[in-house]
PASEBA-1860 file (N, C-alpha, C; in nm, 3 decimals):
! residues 273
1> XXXXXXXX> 2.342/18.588/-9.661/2.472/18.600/-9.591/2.575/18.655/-9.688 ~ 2.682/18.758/-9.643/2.715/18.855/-9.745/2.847/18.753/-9.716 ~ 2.935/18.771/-9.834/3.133/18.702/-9.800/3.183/18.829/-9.813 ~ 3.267/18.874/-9.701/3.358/19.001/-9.733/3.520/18.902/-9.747 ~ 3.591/18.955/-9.847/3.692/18.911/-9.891/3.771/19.072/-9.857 ~ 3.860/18.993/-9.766/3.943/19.132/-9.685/4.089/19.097/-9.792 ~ 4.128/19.159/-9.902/4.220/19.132/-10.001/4.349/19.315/-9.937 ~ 4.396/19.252/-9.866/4.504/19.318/-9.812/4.680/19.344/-9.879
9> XXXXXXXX> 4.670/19.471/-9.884/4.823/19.438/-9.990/4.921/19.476/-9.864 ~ 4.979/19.484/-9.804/5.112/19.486/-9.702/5.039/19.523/-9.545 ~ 4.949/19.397/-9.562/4.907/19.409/-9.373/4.816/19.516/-9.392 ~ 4.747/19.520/-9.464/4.658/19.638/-9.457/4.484/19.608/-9.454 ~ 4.517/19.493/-9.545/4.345/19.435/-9.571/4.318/19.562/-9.712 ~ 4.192/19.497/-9.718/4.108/19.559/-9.863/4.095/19.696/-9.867 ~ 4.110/19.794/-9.727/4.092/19.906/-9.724/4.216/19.999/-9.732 ~ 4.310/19.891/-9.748/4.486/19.987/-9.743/4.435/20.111/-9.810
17> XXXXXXXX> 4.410/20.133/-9.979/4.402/20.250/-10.026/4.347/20.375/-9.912 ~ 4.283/20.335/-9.840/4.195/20.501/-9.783/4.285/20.473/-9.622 ~ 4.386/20.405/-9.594/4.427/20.424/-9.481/4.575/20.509/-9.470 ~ 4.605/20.572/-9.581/4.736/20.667/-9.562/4.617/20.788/-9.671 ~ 4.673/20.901/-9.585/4.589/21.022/-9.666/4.762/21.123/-9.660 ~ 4.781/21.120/-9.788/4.926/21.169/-9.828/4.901/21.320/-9.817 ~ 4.976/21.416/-9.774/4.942/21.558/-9.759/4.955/21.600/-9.905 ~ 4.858/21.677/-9.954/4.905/21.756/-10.080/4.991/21.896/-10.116
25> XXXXXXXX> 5.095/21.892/-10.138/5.195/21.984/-10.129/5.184/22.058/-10.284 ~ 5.105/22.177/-10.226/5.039/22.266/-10.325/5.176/22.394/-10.301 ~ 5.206/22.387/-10.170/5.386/22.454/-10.204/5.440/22.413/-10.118 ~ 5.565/22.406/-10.159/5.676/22.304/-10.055/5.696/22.441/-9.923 ~ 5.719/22.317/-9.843/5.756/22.336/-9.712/5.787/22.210/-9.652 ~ 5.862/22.273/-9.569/5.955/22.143/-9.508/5.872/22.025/-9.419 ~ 5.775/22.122/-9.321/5.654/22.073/-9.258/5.609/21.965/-9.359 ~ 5.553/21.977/-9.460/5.435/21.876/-9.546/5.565/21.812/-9.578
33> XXXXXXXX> 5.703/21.813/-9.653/5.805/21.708/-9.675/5.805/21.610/-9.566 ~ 5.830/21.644/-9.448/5.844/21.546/-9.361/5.732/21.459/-9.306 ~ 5.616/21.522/-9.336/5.499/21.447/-9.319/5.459/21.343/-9.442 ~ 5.486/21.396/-9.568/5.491/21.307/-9.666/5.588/21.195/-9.656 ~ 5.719/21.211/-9.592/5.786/21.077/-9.580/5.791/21.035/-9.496 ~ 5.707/21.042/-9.379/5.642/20.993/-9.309/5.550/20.876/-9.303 ~ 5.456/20.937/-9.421/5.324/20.855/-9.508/5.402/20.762/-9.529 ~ 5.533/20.786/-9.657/5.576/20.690/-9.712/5.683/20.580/-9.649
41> XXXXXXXX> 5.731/20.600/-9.531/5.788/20.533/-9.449/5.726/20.432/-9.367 ~ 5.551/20.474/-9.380/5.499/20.385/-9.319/5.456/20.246/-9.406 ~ 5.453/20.330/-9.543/5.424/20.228/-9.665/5.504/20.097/-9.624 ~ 5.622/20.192/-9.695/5.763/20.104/-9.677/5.776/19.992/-9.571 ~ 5.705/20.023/-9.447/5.715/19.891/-9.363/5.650/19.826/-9.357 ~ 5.532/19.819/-9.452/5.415/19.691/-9.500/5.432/19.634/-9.593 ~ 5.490/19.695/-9.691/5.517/19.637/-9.823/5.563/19.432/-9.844 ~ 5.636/19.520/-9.744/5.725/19.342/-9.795/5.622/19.181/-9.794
49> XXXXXXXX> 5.516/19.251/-9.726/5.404/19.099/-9.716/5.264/19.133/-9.783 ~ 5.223/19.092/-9.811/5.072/19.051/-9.896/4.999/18.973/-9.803 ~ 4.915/19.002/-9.749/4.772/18.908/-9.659/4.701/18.931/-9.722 ~ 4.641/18.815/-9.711/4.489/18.826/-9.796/4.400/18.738/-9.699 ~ 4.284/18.764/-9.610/4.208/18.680/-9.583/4.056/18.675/-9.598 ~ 4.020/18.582/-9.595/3.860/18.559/-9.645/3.786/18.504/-9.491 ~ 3.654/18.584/-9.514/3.574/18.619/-9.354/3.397/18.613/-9.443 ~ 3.358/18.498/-9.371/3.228/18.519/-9.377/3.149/18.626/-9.288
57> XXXXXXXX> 3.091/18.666/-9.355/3.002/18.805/-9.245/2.843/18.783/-9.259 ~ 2.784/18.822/-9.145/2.630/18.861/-9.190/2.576/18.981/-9.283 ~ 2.678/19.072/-9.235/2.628/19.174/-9.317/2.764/19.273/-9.349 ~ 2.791/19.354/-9.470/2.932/19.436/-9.408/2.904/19.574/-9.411 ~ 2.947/19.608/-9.296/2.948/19.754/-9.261/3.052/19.825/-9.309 ~ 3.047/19.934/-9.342/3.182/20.021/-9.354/3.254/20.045/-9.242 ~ 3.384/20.071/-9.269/3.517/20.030/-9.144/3.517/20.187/-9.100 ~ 3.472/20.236/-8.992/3.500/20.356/-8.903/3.584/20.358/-8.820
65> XXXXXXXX> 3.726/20.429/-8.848/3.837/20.437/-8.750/3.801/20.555/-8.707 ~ 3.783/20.547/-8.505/3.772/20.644/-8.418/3.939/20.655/-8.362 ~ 4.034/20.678/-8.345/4.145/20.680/-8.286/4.124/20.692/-8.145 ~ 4.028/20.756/-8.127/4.020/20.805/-7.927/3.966/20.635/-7.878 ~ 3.833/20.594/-7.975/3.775/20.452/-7.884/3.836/20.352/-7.936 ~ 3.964/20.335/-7.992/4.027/20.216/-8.003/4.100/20.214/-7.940 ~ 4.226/20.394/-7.906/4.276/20.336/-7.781/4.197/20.344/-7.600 ~ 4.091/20.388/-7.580/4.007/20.322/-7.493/4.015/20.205/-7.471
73> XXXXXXXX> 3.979/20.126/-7.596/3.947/19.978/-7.613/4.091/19.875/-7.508 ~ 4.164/19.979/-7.642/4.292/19.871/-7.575/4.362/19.887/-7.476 ~ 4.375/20.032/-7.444/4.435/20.064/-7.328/4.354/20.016/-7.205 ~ 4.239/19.938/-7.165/4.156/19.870/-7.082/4.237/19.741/-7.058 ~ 4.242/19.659/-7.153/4.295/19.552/-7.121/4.405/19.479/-7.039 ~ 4.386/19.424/-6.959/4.446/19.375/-6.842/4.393/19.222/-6.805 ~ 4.486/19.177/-6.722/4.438/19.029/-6.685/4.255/19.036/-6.667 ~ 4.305/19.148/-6.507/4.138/19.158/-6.439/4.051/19.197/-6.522
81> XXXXXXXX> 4.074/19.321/-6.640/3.997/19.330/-6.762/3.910/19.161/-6.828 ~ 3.994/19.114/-6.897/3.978/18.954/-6.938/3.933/18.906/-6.875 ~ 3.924/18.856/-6.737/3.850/18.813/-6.646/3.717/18.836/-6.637 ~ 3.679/18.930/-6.627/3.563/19.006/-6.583/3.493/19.008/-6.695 ~ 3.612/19.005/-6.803/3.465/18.994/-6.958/3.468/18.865/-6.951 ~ 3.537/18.764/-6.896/3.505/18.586/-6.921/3.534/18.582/-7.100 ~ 3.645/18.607/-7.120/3.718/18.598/-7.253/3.769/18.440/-7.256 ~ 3.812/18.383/-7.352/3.806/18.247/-7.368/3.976/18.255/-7.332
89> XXXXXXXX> 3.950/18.173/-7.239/4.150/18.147/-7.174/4.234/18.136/-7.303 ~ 4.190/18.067/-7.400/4.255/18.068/-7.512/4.356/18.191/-7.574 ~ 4.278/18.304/-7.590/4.265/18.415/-7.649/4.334/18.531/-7.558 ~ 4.357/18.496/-7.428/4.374/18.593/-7.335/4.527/18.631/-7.321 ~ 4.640/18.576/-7.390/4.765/18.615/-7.428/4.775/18.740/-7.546 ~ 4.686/18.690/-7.644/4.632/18.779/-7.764/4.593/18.904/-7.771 ~ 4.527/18.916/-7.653/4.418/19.023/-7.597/4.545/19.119/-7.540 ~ 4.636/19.031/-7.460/4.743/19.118/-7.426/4.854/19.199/-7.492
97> XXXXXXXX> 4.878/19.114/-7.550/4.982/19.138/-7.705/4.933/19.301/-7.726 ~ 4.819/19.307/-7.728/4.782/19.437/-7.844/4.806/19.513/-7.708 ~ 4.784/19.504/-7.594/4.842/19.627/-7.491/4.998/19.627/-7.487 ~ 5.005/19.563/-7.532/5.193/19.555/-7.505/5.219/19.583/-7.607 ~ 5.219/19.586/-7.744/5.238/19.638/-7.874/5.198/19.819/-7.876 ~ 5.103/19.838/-7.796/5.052/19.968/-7.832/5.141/20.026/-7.689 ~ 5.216/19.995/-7.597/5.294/20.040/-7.477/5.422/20.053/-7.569 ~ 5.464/19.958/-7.637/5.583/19.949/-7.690/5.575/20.060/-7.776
105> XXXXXXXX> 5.498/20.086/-7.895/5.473/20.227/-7.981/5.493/20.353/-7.919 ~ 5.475/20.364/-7.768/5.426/20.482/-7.745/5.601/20.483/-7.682 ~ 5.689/20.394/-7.593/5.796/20.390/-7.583/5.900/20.439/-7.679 ~ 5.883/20.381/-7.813/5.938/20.400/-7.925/5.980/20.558/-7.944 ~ 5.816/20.641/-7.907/5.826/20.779/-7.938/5.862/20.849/-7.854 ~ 5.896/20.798/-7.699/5.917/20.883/-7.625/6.110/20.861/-7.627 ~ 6.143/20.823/-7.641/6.313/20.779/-7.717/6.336/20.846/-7.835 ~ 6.224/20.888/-7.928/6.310/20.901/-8.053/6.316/21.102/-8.034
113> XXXXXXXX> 6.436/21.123/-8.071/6.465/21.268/-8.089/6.393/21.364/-8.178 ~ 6.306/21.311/-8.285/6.252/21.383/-8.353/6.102/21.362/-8.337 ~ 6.072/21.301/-8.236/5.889/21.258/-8.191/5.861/21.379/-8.103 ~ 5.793/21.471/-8.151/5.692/21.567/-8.042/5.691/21.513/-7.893 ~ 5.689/21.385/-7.868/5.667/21.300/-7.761/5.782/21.295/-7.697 ~ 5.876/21.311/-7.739/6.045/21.265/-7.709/6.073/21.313/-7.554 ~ 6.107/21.266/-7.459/6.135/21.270/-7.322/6.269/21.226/-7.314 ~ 6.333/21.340/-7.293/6.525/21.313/-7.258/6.495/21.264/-7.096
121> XXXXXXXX> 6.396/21.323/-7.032/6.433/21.272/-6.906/6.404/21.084/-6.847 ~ 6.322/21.080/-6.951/6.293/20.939/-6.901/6.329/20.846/-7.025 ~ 6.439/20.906/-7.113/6.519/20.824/-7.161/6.548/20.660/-7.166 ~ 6.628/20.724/-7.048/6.736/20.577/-7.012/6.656/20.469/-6.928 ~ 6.553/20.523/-6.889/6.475/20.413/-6.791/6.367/20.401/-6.920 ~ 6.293/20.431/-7.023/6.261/20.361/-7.149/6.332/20.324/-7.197 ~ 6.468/20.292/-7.198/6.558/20.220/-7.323/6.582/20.093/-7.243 ~ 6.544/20.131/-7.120/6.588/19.978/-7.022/6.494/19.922/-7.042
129> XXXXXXXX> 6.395/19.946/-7.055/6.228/19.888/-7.062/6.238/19.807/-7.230 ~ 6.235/19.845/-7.280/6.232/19.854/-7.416/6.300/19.705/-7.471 ~ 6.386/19.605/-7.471/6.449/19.548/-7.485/6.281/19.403/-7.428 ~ 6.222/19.412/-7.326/6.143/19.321/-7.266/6.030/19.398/-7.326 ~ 5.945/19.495/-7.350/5.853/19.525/-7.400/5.847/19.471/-7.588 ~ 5.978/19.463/-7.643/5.973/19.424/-7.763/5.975/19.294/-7.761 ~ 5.957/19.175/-7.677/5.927/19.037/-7.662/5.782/19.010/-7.608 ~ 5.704/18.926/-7.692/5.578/18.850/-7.640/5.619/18.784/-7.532
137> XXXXXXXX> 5.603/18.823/-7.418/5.579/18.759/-7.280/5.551/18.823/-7.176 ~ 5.530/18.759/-7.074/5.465/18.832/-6.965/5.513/18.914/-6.883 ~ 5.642/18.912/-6.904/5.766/18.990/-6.822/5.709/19.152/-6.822 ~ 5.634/19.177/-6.947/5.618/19.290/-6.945/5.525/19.389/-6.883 ~ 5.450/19.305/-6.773/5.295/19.350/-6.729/5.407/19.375/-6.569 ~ 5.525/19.334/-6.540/5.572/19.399/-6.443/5.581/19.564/-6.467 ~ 5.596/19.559/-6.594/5.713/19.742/-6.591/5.595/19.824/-6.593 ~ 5.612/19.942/-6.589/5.546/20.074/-6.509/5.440/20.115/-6.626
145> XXXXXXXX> 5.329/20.140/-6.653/5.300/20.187/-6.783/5.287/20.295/-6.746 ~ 5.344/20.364/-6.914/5.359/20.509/-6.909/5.217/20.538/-7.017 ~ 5.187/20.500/-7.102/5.070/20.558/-7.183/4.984/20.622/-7.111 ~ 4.906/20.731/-7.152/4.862/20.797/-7.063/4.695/20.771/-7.042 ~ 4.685/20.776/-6.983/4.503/20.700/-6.920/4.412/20.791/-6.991 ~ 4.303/20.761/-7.093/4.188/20.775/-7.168/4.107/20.875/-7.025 ~ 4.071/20.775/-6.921/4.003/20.862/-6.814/4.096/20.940/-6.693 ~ 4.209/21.001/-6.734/4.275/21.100/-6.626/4.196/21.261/-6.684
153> XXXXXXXX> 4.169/21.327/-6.599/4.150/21.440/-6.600/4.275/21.519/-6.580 ~ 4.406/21.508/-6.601/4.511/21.596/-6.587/4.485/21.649/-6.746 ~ 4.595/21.759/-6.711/4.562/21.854/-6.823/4.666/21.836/-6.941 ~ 4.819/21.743/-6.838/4.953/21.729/-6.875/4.895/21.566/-6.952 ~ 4.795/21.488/-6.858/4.796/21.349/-6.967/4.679/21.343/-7.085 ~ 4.598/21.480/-7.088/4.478/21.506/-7.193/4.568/21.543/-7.264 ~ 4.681/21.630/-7.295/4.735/21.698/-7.387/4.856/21.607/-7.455 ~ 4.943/21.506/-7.358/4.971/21.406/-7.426/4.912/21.301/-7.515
161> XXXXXXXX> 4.783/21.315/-7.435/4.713/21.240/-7.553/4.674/21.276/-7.668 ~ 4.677/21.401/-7.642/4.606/21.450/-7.780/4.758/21.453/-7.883 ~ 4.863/21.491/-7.810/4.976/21.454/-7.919/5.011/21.288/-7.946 ~ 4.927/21.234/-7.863/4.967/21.103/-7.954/4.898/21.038/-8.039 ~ 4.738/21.094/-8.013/4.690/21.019/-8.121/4.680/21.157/-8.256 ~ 4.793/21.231/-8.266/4.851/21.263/-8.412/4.931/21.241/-8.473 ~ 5.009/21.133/-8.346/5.135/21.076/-8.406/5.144/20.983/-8.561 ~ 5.199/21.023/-8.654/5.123/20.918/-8.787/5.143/20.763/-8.762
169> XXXXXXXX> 5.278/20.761/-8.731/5.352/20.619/-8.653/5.222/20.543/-8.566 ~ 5.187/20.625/-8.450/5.131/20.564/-8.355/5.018/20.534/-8.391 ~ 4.920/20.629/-8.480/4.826/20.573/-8.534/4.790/20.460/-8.649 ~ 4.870/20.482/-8.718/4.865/20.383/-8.804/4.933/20.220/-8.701 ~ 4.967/20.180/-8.629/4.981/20.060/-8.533/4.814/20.082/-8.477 ~ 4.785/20.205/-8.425/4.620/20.176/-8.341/4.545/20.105/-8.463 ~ 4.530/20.219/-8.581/4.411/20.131/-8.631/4.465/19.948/-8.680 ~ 4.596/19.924/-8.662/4.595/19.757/-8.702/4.571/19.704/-8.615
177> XXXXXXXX> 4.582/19.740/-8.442/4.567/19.687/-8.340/4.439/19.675/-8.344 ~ 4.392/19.771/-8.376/4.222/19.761/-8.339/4.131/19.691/-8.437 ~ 4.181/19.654/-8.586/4.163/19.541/-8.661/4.165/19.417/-8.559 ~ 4.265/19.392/-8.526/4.323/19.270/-8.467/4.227/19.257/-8.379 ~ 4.162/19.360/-8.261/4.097/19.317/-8.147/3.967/19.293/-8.182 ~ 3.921/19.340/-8.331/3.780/19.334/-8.402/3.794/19.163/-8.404 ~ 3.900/19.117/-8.493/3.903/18.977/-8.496/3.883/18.886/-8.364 ~ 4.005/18.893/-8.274/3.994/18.844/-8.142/3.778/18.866/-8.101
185> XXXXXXXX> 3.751/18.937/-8.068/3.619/18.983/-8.037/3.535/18.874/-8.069 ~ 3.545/18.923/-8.177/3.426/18.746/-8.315/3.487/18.634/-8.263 ~ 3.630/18.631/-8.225/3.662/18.485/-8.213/3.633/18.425/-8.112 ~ 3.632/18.534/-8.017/3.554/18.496/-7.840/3.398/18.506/-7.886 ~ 3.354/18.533/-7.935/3.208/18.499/-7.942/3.178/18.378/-7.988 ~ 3.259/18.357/-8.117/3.210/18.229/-8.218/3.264/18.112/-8.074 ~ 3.356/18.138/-8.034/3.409/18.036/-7.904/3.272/17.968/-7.845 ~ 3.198/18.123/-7.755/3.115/18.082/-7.712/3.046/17.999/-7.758
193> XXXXXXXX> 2.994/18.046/-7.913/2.896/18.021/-7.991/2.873/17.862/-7.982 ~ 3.056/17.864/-8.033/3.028/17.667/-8.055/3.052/17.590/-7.904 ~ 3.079/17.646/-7.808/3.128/17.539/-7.673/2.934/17.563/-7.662 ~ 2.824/17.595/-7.672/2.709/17.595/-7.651/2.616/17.508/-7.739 ~ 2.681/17.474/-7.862/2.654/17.345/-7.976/2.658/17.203/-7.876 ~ 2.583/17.179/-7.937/2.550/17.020/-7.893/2.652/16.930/-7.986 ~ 2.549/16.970/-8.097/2.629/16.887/-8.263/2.690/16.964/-8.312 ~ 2.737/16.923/-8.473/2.795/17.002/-8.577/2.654/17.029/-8.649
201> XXXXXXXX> 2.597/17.117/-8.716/2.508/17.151/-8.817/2.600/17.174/-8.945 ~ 2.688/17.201/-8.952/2.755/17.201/-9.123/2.722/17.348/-9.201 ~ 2.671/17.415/-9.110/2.653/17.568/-9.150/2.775/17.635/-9.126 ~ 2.752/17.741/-9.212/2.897/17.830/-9.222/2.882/17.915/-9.090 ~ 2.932/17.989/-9.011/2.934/18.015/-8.900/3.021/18.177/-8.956 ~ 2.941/18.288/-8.889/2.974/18.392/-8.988/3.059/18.423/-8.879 ~ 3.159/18.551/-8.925/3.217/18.665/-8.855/3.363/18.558/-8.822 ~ 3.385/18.485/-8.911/3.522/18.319/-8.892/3.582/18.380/-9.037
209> XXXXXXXX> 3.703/18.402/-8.988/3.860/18.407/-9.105/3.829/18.256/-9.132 ~ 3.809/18.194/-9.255/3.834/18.048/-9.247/3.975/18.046/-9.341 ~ 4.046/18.130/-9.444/4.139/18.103/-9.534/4.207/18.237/-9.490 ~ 4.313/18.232/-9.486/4.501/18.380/-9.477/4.568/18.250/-9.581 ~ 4.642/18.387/-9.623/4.716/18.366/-9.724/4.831/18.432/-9.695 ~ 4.925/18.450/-9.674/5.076/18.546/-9.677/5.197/18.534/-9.767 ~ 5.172/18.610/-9.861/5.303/18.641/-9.987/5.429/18.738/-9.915 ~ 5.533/18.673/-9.911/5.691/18.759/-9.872/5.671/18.767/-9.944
217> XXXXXXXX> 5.779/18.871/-9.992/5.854/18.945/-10.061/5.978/18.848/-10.149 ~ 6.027/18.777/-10.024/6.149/18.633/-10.055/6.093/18.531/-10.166 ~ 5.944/18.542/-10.171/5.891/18.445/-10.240/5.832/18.346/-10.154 ~ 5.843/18.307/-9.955/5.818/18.226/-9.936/5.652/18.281/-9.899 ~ 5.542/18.125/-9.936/5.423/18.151/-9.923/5.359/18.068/-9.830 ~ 5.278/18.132/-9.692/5.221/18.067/-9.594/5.053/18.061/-9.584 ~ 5.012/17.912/-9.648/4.890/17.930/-9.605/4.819/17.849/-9.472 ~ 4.697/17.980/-9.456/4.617/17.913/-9.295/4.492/17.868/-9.313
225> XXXXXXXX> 4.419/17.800/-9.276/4.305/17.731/-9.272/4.262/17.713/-9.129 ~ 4.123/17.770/-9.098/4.091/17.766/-8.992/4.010/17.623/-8.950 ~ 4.013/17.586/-8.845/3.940/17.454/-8.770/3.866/17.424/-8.830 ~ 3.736/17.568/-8.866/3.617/17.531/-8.879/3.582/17.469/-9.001 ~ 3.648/17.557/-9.073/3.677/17.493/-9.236/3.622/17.331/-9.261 ~ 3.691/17.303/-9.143/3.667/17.043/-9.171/3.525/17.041/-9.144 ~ 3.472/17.148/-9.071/3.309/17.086/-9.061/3.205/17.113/-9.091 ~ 3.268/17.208/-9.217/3.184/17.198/-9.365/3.194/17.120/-9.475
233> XXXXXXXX> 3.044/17.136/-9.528/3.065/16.999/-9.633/3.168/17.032/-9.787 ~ 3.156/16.954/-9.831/3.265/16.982/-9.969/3.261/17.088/-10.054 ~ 3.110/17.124/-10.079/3.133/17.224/-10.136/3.121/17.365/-10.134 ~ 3.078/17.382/-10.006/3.087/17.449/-9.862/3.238/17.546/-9.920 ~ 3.323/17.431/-9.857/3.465/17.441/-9.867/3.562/17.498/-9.948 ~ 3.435/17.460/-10.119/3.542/17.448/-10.228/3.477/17.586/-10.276 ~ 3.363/17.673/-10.245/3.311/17.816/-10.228/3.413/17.887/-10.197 ~ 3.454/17.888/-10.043/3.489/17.960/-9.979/3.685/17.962/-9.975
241> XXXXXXXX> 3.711/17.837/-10.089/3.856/17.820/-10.128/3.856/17.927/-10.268 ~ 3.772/17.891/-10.335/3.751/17.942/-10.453/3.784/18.174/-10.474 ~ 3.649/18.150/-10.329/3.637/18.285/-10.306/3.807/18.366/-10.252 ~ 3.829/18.255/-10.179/4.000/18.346/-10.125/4.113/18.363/-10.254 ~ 4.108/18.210/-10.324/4.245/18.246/-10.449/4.155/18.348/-10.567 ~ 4.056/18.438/-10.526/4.027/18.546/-10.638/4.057/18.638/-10.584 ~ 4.052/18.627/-10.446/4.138/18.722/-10.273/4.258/18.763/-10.359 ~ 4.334/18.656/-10.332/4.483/18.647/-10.399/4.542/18.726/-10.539
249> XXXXXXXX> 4.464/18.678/-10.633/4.491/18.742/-10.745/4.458/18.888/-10.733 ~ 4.340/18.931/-10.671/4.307/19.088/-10.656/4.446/19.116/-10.570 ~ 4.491/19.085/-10.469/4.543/19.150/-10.358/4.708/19.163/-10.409 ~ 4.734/19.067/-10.515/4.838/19.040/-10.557/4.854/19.192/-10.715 ~ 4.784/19.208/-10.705/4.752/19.330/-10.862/4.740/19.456/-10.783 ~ 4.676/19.475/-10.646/4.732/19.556/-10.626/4.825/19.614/-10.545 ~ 4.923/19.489/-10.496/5.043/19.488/-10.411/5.146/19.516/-10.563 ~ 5.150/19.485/-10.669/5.196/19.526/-10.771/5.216/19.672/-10.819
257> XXXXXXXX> 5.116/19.742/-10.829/5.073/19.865/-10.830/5.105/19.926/-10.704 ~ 5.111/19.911/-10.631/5.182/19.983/-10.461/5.321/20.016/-10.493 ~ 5.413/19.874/-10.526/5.501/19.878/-10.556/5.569/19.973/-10.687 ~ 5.499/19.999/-10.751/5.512/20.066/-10.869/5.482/20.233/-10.848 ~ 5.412/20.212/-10.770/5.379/20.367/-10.693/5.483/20.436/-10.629 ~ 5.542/20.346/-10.507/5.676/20.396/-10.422/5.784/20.392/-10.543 ~ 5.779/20.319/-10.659/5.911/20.337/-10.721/5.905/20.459/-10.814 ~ 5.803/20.505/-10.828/5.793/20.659/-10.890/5.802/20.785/-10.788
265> XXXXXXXX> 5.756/20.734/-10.682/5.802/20.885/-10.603/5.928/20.884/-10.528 ~ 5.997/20.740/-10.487/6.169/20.750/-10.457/6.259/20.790/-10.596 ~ 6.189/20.779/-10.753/6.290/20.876/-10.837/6.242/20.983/-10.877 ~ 6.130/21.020/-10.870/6.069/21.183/-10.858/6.198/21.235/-10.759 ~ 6.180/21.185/-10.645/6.251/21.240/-10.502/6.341/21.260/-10.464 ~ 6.411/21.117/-10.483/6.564/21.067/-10.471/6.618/21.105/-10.582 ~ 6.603/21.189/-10.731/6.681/21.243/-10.810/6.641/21.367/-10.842 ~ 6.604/21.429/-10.766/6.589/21.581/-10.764/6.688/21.656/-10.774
273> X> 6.734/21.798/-10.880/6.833/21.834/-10.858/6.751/21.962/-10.717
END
């Protein structure tokens, strides 16, 4: 049984390094400037937290981001969706979240003036929307969705799509969403797994976050421990504690180095004559 230690520096997990691919500006142009601070704008809004969590696995695969079948994935989800897969009632607010997070993204771009996506005409009826789409609740499965359907054969919602999943913004939210629904997934299984237990066996139970860790920026530090964690034996426990605070120290060295990174290219940048 393999331990993958997902050592995340600003919401990113262990793979942050290969998830921004910075354009190389072999000669300036304004095009690659704005795409480069783009990259780095997206930095900038992870930075401030450190996750680190520890996940028993059977085996670990390398992480393949498809952009087209994640938003498939999520753009499916719906009550009757959940239903029909018999998702654990638990989980089925969760499941939603990530459709309403990825509706809200795509809102975002159709408002902003400088998004390829930008729609003056449907403006003001997204800015009305927008205010209840940025709250977890259910209010939001009333309003109209505009994202455009994976299976339409129009030519006007294939071609929106294809400008959105180049959006850097929008993608970088898909692939965390689609982290997130990887988790949810295991967690409805392991659900199953254990409502089908008789007893406890005291085995580690793979594809289970048992330790998160979250470093602000402020200094304040939140740790999580999952259920399953109590119904392993001691030293079970004191493995898989052990294995996360080396999580920590890695994830913490190179949330250091991130930081040290953005502060060389805002005075490369920001003091240019």
């Amino acid at each position: 049984m393999a331990v993958q230690r997902n050592n995340s520096s600003h919401n990113l997990r262990s793979q942050s390094r290969n998830q921004f691919s910075f354009p190389k500006i072999s000669a300036f142009s304004w095009g690659n400037f704005d795409q480069w601070l783009t990259a780095i704008n997206s930095l900038l809004e992870d930075i401030p937290a450190l996750e680190v969590s520890t996940t028993i696995v059977e085996e670990i695969t390398p992480e393949i981001f498809i952009p087209w079948e994640i938003y498939q994935d999520i753009y499916q989800i719906s009550p009757v969706y959940l239903q029909e897969r018999a998702i654990d009632p638990s989980l089925c607010d969760r499941y939603l979240d990530l459709r309403r997070r990825l509706e809200l993204q795509y809102a975002l771009l159709l408002v902003n003036p400088k998004s390829k996506l930008y729609n003056s005409r449907l403006k003001l009826e997204v800015q009305a929307d927008l205010p209840i789409l940025a709250k977890h609740s259910s209010n939001w499965l009333d309003i109209t969705p505009r994202l455009p359907s994976p299976e339409s054969l129009s030519d006007s919602d294939q071609k929106t799509l294809h400008q959105l999943l180049e959006e850097p913004q929008f993608l970088a939210t898909l692939r965390q969403l689609g982290k997130l629904k990887d988790i949810l997934d295991r967690k409805d299984l392991n659900t199953q797994k254990i409502a089908s237990k008789t007893s406890i066996d005291n085995k580690i139970t793979p594809d289970i976050t048992y330790a998160q860790t979250l470093i602000k920026i402020d200094g304040k530090i939140d740790n999580r421990y999952s259920q399953e964690i109590l119904d392993l034996n001691i030293q079970q426990q004191e493995n898989i504690i052990e294995l996360h605070n080396k999580g920590i120290l890695s994830g913490e060295k190179q949330w250091h180095q991130l930081f040290k990174f953005v502060l060389i290219v805002i005075r490369n940048w920001g003091f240019r004559d």
